[in-house]
C-alpha positions as semicolon CSV with decimal commas, in nm:
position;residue;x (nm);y (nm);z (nm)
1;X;0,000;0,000;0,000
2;X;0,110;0,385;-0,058
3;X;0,062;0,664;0,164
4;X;-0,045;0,721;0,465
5;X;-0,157;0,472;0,711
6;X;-0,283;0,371;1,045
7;X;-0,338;0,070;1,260
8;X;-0,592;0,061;1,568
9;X;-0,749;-0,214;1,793
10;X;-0,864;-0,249;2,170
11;X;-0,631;-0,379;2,445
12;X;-0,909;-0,584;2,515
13;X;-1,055;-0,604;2,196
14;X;-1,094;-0,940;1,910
15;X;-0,961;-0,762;1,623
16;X;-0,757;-0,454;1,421
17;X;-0,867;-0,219;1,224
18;X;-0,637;-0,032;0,943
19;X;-0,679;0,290;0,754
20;X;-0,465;0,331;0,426
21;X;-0,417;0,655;0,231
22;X;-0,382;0,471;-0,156
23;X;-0,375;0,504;-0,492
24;X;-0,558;0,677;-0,745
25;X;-0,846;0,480;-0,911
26;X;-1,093;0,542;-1,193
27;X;-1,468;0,490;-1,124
28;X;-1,513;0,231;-1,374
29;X;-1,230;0,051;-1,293
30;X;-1,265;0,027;-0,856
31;X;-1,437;-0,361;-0,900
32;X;-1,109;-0,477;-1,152
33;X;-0,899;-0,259;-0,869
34;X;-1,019;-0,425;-0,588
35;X;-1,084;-0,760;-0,697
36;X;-0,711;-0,770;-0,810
37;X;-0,601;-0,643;-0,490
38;X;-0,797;-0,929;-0,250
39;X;-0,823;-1,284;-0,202
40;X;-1,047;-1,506;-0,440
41;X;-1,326;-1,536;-0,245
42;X;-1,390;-1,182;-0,163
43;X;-1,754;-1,096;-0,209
44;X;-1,825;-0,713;-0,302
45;X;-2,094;-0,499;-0,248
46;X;-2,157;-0,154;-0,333
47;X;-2,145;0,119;-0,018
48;X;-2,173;0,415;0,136
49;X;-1,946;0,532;0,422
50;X;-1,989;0,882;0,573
51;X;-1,964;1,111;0,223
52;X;-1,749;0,822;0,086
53;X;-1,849;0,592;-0,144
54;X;-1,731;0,279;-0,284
55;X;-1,688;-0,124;-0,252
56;X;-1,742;-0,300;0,124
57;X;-1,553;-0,681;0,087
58;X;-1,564;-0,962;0,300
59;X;-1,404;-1,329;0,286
60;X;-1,407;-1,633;0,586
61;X;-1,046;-1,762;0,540
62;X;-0,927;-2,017;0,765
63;X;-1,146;-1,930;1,069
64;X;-1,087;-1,568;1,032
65;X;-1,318;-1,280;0,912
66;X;-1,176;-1,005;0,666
67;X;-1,349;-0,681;0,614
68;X;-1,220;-0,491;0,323
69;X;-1,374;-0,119;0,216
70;X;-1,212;0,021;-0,087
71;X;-1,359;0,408;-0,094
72;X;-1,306;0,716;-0,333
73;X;-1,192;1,039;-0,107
74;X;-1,209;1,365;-0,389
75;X;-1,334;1,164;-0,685
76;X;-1,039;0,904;-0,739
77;X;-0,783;0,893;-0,436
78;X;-0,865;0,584;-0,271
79;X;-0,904;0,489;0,089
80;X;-0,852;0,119;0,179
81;X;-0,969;0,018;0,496
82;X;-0,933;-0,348;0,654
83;X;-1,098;-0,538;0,969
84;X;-1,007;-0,835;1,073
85;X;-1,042;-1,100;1,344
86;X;-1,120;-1,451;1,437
87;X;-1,497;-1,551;1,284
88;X;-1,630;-1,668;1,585
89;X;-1,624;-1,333;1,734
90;X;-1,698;-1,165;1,435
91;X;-2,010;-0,961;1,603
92;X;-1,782;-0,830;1,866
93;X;-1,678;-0,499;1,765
94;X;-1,934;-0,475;1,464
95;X;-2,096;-0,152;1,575
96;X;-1,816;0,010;1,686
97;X;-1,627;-0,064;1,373
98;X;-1,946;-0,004;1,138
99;X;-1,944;0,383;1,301
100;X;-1,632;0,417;1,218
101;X;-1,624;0,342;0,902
102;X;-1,946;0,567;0,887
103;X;-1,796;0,859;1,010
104;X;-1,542;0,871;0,758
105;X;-1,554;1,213;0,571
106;X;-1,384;1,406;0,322
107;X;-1,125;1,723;0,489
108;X;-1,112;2,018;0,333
109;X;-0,712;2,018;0,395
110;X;-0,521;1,926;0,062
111;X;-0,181;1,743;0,103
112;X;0,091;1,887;-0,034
């Protein structure tokens, strides 16, 4: 992955959640993108997060949920963002990570 990124979980938490700052995608071409970029077996759905929008993608590997988003930030940079933990406890942290993922939002900053 490029740019920016951040790791976060719980002391006491079941999983970790990751925030990457990526590449820059075409519209048209974000299903080839991510597709190309996960594990067969990804399913993909179309989503909303906060004023982003994009592709949500999850997979059951070896006892262990992944939750993929792959969202457009200013038209084409793209955000990647990745949950992960053990399937059993896959309702665990759902909320919290579902409102985070919701309250991401576009800042009127512009890198340099």
């Amino acid at each position: 992955m490029h740019g920016e990124h951040g790791s976060f979980f719980r002391p006491d938490g079941v999983g970790i959640f990751q925030v990457h700052g990526d590449d820059t995608v075409g519209g048209d071409d974000l299903l080839a993108y991510a597709r190309d970029h996960s594990p067969p077996g990804t399913t993909f759905t179309e989503v909303s997060c906060g004023r982003l929008r994009g592709l949500a993608g999850v997979r059951i590997e070896h006892g262990t949920l992944h939750r993929t988003w792959w969202l457009f930030c200013r038209g084409r940079q793209l955000v990647f963002a990745a949950y992960t933990c053990a399937a059993k406890n896959s309702e665990d942290e759902r909320d919290e990570i579902d409102q985070i993922v919701q309250s991401f939002n576009e800042s009127d900053e512009r890198s340099s």
